[in-house]
N, C-alpha and C positions, 0 to 999 in steps of 0.2 A: 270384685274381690273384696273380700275382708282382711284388715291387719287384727294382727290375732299377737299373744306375746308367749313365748314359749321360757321354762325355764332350761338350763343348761345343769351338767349333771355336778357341776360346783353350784349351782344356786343360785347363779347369777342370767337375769333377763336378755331375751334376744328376740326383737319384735323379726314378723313373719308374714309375708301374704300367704292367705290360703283362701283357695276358692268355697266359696259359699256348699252347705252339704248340698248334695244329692237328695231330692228324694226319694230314692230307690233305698240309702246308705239312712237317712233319719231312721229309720226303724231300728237298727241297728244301736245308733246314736242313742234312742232314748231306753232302750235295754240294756243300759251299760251295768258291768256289775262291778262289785265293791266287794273287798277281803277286809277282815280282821286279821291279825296273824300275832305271831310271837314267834323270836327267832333266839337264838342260841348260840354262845360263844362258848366254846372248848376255852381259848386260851383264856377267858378273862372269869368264867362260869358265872356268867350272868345271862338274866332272859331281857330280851325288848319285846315293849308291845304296840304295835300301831295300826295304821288301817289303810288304805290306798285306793284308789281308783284305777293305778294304773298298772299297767302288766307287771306280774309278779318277778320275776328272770330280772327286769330291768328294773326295779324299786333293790332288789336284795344286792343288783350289783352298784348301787348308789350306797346303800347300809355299806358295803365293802370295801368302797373307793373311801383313799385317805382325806379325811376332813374336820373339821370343829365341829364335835356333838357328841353325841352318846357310844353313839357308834363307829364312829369316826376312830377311836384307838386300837380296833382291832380289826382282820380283815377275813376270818374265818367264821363270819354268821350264816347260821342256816335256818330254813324255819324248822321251827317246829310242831308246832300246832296254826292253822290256816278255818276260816270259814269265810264262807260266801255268802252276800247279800245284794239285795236287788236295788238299793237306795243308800247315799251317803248318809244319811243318817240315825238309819241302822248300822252300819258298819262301824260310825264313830259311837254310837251310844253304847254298843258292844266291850269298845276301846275300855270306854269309861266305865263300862262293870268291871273289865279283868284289871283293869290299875286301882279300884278302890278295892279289891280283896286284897293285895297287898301282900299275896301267899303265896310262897314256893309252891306248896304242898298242891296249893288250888291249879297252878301254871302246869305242876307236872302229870296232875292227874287229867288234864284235855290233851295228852301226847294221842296224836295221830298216828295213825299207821303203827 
């Protein structure tokens, strides 16, 4: 067994045994994929922009749960624009293109769907 450290959806640490991968389950493990996104508040009209590795459902209900940050005063974020990438550091370096245009204009015209 491996101890491994998990975070908790307030942010704070919580060490964990978990058994060593599979390797049936590696292959799996090393195709993980990574989102850019941007999400959208009605009440506050403002856009956030971040990137994750982890399931999307369960990152938007962390943006929504009450806490100190950005997003933390409001609890009505949705995305609104999303893209997939195959490595963390595409996904962040993405980040960092849509936070240095600095544009409404630029945020609104990648609306999805």
């Amino acid at each position: 067994m491996v101890q491994s450290i998990c975070l908790t959806s307030r942010g704070s640490a919580v060490r964990a045994r978990v058994l060593p991968l599979n390797p049936a389950n590696q292959r799996d493990f090393l195709f993980m994929t990574y989102h850019t996104y941007i999400l959208y508040s009605v009440q506050r009209d403002r856009y956030y922009i971040g990137s994750t590795g982890d399931d999307l459902e369960e990152r938007l209900r962390r943006h929504n749960s009450n806490h100190k940050g950005f997003t933390g005063s409001a609890n009505d974020w949705n995305y609104y624009h999303v893209e997939k990438y195959n490595s963390k550091e595409e996904a962040t370096k993405r980040e960092k293109e849509m936070k240095q245009k600095k544009s409404r204009k630029y945020i609104e015209s990648l609306k999805t769907g």
